[in-house]
C-alpha positions in Angstrom: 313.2 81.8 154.8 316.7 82.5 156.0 319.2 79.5 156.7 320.5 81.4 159.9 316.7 81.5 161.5 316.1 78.4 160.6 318.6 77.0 162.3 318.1 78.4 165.4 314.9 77.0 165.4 316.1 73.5 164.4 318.3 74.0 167.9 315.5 74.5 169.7 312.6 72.1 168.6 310.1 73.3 171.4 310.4 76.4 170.2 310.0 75.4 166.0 306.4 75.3 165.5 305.8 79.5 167.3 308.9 80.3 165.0 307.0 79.2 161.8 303.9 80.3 162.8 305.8 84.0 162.9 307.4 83.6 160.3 304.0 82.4 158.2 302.1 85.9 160.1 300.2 82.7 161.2 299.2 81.0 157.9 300.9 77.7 158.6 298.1 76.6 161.1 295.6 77.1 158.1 297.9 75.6 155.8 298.4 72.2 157.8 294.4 72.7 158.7 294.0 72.7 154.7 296.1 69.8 154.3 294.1 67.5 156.9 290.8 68.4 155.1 291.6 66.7 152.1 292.6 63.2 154.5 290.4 60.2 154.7 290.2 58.1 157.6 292.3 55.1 156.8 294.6 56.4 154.4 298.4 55.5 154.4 300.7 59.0 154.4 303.9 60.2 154.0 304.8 63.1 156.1 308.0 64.9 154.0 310.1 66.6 157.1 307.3 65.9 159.4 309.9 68.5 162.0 308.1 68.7 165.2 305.0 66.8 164.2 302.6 69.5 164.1 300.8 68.3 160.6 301.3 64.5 161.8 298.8 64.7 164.9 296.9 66.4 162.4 296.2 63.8 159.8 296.9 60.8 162.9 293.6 63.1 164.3 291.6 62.5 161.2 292.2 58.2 161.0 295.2 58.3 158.8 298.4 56.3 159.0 301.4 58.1 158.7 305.2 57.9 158.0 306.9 60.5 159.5 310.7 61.3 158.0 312.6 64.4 159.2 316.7 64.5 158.7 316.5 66.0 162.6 316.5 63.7 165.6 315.9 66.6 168.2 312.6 67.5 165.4 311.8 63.5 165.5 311.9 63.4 169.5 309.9 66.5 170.0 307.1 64.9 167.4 307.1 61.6 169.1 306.6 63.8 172.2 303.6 65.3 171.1 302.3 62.5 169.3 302.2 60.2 172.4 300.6 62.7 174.9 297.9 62.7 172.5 297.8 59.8 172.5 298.5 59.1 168.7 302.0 57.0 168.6 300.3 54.2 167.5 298.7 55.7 164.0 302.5 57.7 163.2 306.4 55.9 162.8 308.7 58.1 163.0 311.7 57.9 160.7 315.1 59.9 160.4 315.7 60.1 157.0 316.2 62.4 154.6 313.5 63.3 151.3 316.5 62.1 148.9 316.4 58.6 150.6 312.6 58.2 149.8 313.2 56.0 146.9 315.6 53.7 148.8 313.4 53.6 151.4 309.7 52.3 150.3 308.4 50.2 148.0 307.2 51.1 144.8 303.1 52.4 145.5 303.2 51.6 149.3 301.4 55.4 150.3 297.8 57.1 149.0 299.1 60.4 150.0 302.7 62.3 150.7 302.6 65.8 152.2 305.3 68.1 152.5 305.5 71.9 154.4 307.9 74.1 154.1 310.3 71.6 152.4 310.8 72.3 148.9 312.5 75.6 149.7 315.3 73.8 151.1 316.3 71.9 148.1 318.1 73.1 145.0 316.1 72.0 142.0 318.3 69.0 140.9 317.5 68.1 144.6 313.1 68.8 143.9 312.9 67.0 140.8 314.4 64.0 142.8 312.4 64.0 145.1 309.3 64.8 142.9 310.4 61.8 140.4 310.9 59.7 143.9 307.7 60.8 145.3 305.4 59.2 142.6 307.5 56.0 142.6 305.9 55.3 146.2 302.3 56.4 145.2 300.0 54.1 144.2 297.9 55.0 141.2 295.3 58.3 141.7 297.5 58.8 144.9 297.9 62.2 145.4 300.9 64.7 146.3 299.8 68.2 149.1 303.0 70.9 148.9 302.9 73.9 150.5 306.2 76.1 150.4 307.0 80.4 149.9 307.2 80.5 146.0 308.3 83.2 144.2 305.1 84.9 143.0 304.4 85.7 139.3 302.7 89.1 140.4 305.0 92.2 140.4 303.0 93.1 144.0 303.9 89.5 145.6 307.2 89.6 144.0 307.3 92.8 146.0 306.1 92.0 149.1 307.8 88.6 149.5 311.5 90.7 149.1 310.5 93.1 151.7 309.5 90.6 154.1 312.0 88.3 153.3 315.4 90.4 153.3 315.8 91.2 157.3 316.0 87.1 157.2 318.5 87.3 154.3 320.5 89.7 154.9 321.1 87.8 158.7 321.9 84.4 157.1 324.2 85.8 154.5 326.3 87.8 157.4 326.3 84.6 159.6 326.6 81.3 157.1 327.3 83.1 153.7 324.2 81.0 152.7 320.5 81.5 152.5 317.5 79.2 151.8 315.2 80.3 148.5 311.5 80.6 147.6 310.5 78.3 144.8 309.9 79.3 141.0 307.8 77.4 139.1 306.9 74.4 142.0 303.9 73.6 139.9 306.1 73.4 136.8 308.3 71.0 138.9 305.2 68.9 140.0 303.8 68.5 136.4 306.9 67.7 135.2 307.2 65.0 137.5 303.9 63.0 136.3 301.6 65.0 138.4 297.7 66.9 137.9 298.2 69.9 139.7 293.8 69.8 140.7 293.7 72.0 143.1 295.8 75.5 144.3 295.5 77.7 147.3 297.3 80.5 148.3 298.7 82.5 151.3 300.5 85.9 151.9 299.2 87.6 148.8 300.5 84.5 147.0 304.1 84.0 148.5 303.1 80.9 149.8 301.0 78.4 148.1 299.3 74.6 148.5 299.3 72.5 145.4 296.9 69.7 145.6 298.1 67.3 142.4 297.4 63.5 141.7 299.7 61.0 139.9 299.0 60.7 136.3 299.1 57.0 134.4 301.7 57.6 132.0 300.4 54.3 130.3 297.0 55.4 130.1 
């Protein structure tokens, strides 16, 4: 996903959640649909650049407690927007802070679940492993970890299909910022290596973009 595009969405939060829809041909609603399945009623979650709120009022629908943290205000005050004409403020806080803070910011095993869309492709991987590493600090044991970001497919057709889609967007970012975003190779490589179970895997786009469902190994097992 280009920097440039996303950007102007970031400017113009009311507008974010149609502009990732397009740019998902629509897959993001099934995506954050998928997510929410695998929420229990009850459960304490962390929302990874929650943006505009769209998964939030999702799992806040299903029972769950979450923790909301996006880097944007603008995204914050759209979600809290939504979240309260539905009627769901009480069951989300909202937090601006960034997914680098996350071990500063909680205590050690305070969540059952952290999900993250369309993050991971944002970070360098010195910045994922971090986070990762971070992520199962704040998990308490069996929690589990939900990503879903565009990965760079191991097929030659995917591999294909994600560069033809993909360059218009490129192309546009590198004339206007020098600087693009990138799709992720080898997320589930990352997650493993950061004391996860990758259990579950679903994929989108002909596999450009995928959900890894994993749960926090006991390293002292």
């Amino acid at each position: 996903m280009s920097y440039a595009y996303m950007k102007v969405l970031e400017s113009a939060p009311e507008r974010y959640e149609r502009g990732m829809r397009l740019l998902t041909l629509g897959r993001l609603e099934r995506v954050w649909q998928d997510i929410a399945a695998q929420i229990d009623a009850g459960a304490q979650v962390l929302d990874v650049g929650c943006g505009t709120g769209a998964l939030a009022v999702r799992l806040a629908e299903k029972g769950a407690h979450v923790t909301g943290i996006d880097v944007a205000p603008q995204m914050l005050s759209q979600a809290a927007a939504q979240l309260e004409a539905r009627g769901l403020a009480d069951r989300v806080r909202l937090l601006e802070l960034g997914a680098v803070e996350i071990d500063g910011a909680f205590a050690e095993e305070r969540f059952d679940v952290i999900v993250s869309a369309l993050v991971f492709s944002e970070f360098s991987t010195g910045e994922a492993e971090y986070v990762l590493n971070a992520c199962r600090r704040v998990l308490r044991p069996e929690g589990r970890l939900l990503v879903a970001d565009e990965i760079l497919p191991d097929a030659v057709l995917g591999r294909l299909v994600t560069y033809l889609v993909r360059l218009p967007f490129a192309l546009l970012a590198y004339l206007l910022t020098q600087n693009t975003t990138h799709r992720v190779a080898h997320l589930d490589e990352q997650i493993e290596s950061a004391g996860f179970r990758i259990v579950e895997t679903k994929g989108y786009l002909a596999g450009t973009l995928k959900l890894f469902v994993a749960e926090k190994v006991d390293w002292d097992a």
